[in-house]
C-alpha positions as CSV (number, residue, x, y, z in Angstrom):
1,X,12.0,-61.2,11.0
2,X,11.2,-63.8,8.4
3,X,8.5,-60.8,6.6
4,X,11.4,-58.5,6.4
5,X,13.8,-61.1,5.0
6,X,10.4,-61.7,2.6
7,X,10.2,-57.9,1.5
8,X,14.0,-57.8,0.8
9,X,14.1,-60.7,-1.1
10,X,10.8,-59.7,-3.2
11,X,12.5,-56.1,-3.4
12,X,15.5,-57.5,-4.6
13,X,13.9,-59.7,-7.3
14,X,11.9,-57.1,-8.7
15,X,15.6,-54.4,-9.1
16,X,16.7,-58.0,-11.1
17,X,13.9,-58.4,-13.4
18,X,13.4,-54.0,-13.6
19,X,17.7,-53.8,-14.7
20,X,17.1,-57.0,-17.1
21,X,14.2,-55.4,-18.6
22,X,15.9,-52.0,-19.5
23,X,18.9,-53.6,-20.7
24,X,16.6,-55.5,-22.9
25,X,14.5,-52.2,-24.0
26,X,17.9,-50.5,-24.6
27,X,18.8,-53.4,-26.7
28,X,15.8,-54.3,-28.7
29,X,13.8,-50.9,-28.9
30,X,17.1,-48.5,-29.9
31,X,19.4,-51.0,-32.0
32,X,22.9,-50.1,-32.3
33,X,24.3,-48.6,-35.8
34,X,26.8,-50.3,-36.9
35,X,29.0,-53.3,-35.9
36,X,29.7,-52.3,-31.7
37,X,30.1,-55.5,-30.7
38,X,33.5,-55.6,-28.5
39,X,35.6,-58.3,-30.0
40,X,39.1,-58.8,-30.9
41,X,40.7,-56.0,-32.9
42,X,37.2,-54.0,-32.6
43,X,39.2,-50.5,-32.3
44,X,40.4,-50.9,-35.7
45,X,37.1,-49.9,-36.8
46,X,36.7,-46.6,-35.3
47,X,37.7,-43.5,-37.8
48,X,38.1,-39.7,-36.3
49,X,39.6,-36.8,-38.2
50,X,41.2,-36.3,-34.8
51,X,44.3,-37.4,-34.6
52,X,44.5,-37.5,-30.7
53,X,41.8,-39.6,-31.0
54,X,42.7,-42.1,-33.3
55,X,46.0,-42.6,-31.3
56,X,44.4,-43.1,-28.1
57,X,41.8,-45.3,-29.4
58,X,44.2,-48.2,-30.7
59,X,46.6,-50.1,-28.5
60,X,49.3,-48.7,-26.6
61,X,52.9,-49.5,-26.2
62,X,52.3,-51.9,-23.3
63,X,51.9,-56.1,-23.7
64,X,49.3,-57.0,-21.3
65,X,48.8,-60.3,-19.2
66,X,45.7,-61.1,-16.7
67,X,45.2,-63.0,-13.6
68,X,42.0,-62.8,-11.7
69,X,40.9,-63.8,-8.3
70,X,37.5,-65.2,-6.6
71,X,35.1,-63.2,-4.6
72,X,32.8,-64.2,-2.2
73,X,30.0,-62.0,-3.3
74,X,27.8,-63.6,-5.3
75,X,27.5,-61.0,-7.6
76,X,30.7,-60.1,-8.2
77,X,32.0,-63.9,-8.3
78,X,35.1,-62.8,-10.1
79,X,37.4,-60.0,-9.8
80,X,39.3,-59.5,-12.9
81,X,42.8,-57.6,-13.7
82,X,44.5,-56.8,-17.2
83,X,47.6,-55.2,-16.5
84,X,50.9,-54.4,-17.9
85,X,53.0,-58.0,-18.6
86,X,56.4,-55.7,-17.3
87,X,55.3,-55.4,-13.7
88,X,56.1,-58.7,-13.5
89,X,59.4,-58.0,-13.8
90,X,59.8,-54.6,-12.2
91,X,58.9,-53.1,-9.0
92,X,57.0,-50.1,-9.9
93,X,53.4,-48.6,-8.7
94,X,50.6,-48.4,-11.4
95,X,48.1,-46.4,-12.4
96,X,44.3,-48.2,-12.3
97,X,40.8,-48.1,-13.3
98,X,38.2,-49.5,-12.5
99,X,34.6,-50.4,-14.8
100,X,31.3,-50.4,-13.6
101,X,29.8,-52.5,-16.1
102,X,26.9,-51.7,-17.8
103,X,23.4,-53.7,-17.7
104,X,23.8,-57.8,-18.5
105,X,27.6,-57.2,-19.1
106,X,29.7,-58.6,-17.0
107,X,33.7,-57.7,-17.7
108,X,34.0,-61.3,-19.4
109,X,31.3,-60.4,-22.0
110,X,33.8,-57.3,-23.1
111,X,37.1,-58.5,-22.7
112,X,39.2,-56.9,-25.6
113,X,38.2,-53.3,-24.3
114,X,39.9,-54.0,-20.3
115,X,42.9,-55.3,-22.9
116,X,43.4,-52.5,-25.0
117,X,42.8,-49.9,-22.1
118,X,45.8,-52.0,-20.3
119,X,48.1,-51.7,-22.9
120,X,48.4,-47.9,-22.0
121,X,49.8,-48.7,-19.5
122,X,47.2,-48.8,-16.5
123,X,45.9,-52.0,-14.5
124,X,42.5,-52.1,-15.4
125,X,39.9,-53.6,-13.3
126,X,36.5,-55.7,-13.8
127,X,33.9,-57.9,-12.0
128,X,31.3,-60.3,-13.1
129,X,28.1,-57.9,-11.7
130,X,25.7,-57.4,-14.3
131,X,23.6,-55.1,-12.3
132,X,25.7,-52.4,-10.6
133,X,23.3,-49.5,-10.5
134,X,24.2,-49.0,-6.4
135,X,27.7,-49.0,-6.9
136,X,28.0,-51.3,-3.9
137,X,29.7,-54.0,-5.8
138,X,32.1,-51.3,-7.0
139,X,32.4,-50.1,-3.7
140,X,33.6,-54.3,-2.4
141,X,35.9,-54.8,-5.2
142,X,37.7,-51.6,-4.5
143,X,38.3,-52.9,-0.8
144,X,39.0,-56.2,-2.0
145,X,41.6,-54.4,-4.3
146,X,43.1,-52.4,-1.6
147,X,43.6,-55.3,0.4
148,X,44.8,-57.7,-2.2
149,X,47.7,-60.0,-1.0
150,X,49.7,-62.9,-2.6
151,X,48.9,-62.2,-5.8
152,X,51.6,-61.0,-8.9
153,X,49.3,-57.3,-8.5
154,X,49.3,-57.0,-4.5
155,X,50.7,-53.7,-3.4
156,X,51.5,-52.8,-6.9
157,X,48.6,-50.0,-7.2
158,X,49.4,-46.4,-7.2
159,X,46.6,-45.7,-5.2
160,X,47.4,-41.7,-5.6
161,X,46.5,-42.4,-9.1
162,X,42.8,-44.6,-9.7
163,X,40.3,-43.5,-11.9
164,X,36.7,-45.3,-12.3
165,X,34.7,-45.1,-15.8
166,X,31.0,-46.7,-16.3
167,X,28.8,-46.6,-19.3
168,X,24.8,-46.8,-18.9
169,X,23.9,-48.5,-16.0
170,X,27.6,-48.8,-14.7
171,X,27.8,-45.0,-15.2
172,X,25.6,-44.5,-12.2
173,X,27.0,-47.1,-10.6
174,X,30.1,-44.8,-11.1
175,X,29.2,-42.0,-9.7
176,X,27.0,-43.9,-7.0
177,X,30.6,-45.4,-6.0
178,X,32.5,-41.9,-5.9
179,X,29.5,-40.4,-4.2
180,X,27.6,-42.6,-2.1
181,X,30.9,-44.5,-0.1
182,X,33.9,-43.7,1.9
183,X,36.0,-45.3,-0.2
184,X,35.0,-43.6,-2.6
185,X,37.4,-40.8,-2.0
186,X,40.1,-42.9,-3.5
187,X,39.4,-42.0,-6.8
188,X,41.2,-39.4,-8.6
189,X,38.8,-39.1,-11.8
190,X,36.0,-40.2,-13.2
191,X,34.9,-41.1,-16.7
192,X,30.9,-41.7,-17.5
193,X,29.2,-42.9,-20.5
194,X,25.7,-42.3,-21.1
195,X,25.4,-42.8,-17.5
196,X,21.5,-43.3,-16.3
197,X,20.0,-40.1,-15.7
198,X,18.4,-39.1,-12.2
199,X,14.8,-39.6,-13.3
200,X,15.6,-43.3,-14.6
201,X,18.2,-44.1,-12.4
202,X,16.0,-43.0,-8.6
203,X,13.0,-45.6,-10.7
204,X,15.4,-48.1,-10.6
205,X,17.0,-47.3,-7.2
206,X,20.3,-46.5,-8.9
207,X,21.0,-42.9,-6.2
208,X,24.0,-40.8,-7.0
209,X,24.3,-37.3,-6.3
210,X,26.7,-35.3,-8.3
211,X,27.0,-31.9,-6.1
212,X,29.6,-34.5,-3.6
213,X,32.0,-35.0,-6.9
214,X,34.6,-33.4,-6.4
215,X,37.5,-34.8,-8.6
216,X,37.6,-34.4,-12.5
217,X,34.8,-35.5,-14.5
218,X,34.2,-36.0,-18.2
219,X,30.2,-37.2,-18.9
220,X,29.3,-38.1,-22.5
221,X,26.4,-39.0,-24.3
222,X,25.2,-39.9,-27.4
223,X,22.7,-37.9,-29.9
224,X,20.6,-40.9,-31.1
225,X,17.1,-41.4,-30.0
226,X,18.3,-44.3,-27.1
227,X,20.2,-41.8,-25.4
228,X,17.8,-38.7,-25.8
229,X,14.1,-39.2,-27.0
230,X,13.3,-35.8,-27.0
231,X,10.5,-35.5,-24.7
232,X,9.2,-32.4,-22.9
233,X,9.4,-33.1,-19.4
234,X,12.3,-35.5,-18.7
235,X,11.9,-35.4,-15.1
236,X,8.0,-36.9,-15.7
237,X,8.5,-39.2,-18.4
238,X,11.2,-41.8,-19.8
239,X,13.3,-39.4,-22.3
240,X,16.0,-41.8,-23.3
241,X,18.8,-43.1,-21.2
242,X,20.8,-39.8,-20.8
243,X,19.1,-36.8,-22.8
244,X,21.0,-33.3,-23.0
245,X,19.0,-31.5,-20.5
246,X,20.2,-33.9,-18.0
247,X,24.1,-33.9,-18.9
248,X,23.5,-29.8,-18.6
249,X,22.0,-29.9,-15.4
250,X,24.4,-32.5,-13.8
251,X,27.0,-30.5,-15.2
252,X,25.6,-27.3,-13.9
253,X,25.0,-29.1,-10.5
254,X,29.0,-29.8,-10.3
255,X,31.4,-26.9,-8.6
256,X,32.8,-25.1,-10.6
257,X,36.3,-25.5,-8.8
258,X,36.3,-29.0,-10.6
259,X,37.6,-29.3,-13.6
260,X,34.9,-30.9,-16.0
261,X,33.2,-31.2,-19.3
262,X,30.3,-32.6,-20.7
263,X,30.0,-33.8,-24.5
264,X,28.2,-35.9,-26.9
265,X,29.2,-37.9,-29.8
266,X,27.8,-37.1,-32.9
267,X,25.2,-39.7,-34.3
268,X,25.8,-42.3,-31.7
269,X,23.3,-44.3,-30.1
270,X,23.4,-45.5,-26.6
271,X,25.0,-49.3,-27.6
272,X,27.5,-47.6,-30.1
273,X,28.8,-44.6,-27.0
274,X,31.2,-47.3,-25.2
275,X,33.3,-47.9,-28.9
276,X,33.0,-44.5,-29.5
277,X,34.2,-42.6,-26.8
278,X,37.0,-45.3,-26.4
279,X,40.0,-42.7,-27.8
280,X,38.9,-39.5,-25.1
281,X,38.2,-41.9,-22.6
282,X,42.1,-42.9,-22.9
283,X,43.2,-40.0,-23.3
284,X,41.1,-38.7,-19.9
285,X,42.5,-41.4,-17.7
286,X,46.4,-41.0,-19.1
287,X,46.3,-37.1,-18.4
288,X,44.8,-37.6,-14.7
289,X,47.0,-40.3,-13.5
290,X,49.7,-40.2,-15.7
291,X,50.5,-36.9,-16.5
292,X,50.4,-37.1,-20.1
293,X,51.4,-34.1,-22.1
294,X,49.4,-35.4,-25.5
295,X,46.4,-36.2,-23.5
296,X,46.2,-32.8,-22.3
297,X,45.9,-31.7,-25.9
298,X,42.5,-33.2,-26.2
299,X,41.0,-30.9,-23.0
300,X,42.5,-27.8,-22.2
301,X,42.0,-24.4,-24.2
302,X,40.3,-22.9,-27.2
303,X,42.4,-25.5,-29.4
304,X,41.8,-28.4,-27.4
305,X,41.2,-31.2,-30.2
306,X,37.4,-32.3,-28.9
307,X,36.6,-28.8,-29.6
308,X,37.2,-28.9,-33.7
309,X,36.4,-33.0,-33.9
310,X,33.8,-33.9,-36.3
311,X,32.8,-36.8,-34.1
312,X,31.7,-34.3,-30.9
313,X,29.1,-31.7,-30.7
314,X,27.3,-30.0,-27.2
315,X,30.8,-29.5,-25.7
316,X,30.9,-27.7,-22.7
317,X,34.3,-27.3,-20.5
318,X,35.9,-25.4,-17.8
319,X,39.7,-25.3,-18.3
C-alpha cells in the first residue's frame, strides 16, 4: 500500500510541474499581441466590424453581485458565483455557466470576465483549480452546485439551462467534464477556446473524447503560431496548442445531428483567444439557454454575422 500511495503521489507531482511547464511555454515562447490582460473595463478594447459582436462583447443590462463559498477540495478551495444583483429580490430560475480555467489561472486571477459575462444575465461560475485538464474538479463543483443550500443562489439554477466554456487547458477540461462524467449530462452547451488538442492533451493526461458530445458545441482557435505551429505530423510532434487539422478532425468526429461549428479568429494568438472570442462566446451561451433572437443572428444561415466578420476565418457550421 504505502508504494502505491508513493507512485500516485510521484504521478501527481509530475501532471503539476508538466501543466506549470506548458503554461509557462505558452506564456513565454508565444507572447500575446497586444494588451490581453483581463482587468477592469478590458472589453472596451476589443473592435469588430460586427455589430453582434461588439454588443455582446460589452456589458449587459444586468448589475451583478458575488458571494462565494469554501470547498473542501484542495484544489478547488473556493467556489466562486457572479450573478445577477435582482435575484436577490426575485424568485426566478437562472441560466449558468460554468469556466474551466485555463493553466495557472484560477477564476480570481480573471475576475472582470465572470463579471461582465454575469451582467447578461447568467450566474456564472468559477473555482480556484489552476490545473483542470481532467475535468474532475469541474465535475465536484458542479455537484457542489447542484446541492448548494443556505446560500442567496441555492435552488435558484435553471438547471434545464447550464452551459460550460474553457479555454486552453480548461477547454479540455470542458469537454473532459461533458464527456468523461455522469453529471456531465447536465449541460446544455458547450463553448471551447483553443482547447488542448488530443495529441497534447493524452501527454498530459488531459482524456476527452468528442464522438460522446452530444449537445451544441462552438470550438475556436486562434491563427498565430501558439495555437498552430504548422508542423507536418501533429499527431507525432507538438504543433501548437490547438492547430486546424485538429479543430477539423474533432469537428468531423462530432454527429452530425448536433448542431456545431468550428472557427478561428483572425491573427490571434493562443493568450489573446479568451478577449477575443468574448462577444460569440456571449452570444453562444444567450441563444442556448436563453432563447435569444439576436444571438441567433450570429449562427444560423448563409447571413449569419461570423460568416462576413473580418475578425473570423476557417468557419465551418451545420445550421
Amino acid at each position: 500500500m504505502k508504494k502505491i500511495m508513493k507512485v500516485i503521489l510521484i504521478t501527481a507531482v509530475i501532471l503539476a510541474v508538466l501543466g506549470a511547464g506548458l503554461f509557462l511555454y505558452i506564456r513565454f515562447r508565444f507572447p500575446a499581441t497586444g494588451d490581453t490582460e483581463i482587468t477592469e473595463g478590458y472589453y472596451k478594447k476589443f473592435k469588430s466590424n460586427g455589430e453582434l459582436e461588439m454588443k455582446y462583447s460589452q456589458l449587459g443590462e444586468y448589475e451583478v453581485s458575488y458571494t462565494e463559498i469554501v470547498s473542501e477540495n484542495e484544489s478547488i478551495r473556493k467556489i466562486r458565483f457572479w450573478y445577477p444583483k435582482q435575484l436577490e429580490s426575485d424568485e426566478k430560475l437562472y441560466p449558468s455557466i460554468m469556466v474551466v480555467n485555463a493553466s495557472g489561472t484560477p477564476a480570481a486571477s480573471y475576475e472582470p470576465f465572470f463579471e461582465r459575462l454575469a451582467s447578461w444575465g447568467f450566474i456564472v461560475i468559477g473555482n480556484e483549480d489552476s490545473q483542470t485538464g481532467t475535468g474532475e474538479t469541474a465535475s465536484i463543483t458542479l455537484d457542489a452546485v447542484l446541492g448548494l443550500k443556505e446560500t442567496v443562489i441555492a435552488g435558484r439554477f435553471d438547471t434545464d439551462n447550464m452551459g460550460i466554456i474553457g479555454y486552453s487547458q480548461g477547454g479540455a477540461g470542458a469537454l473532459a467534464a461533458v464527456s468523461e462524467y455522469e453529471n456531465g449530462k447536465t449541460y446544455k452547451t458547450i463553448f471551447t477556446g483553443s482547447a488542448a488538442y488530443p495529441f497534447m492533451a493524452g501527454n498530459f493526461g488531459w482524456h476527452y473524447d468528442v464522438t460522446r458530445i452530444d449537445i451544441p458545441y462552438f470550438m475556436t482557435a486562434g491563427t498565430g503560431k501558439s495555437d498552430d505551429a504548422g508542423v507536418k505530423d501533429i499527431t507525432k510532434e507538438y504543433a501548437g496548442v490547438c492547430p486546424l487539422e485538429s479543430l477539423i478532425e474533432n469537428y468531423n468526429n462530432i454527429s452530425a445531428d448536433v448542431m456545431k461549428i468550428r472557427a478561428r479568429a483572425a491573427g490571434a494568438e493562443h493568450e489573446e483567444m479568451l478577449m477575443r472570442t468574448d462577444g460569440y462566446m456571449t452570444a453562444w451561451m444567450l441563444y442556448h439557454l436563453k432563447s435569444d433572437e439576436d444571438a441567433a443572428k450570429v449562427f444560423f444561415g448563409e447571413n449569419a454575422e461570423i460568416l462576413h466578420n473580418e475578425n473570423w476565418q476557417d468557419i465551418e457550421k451545420n445550421r
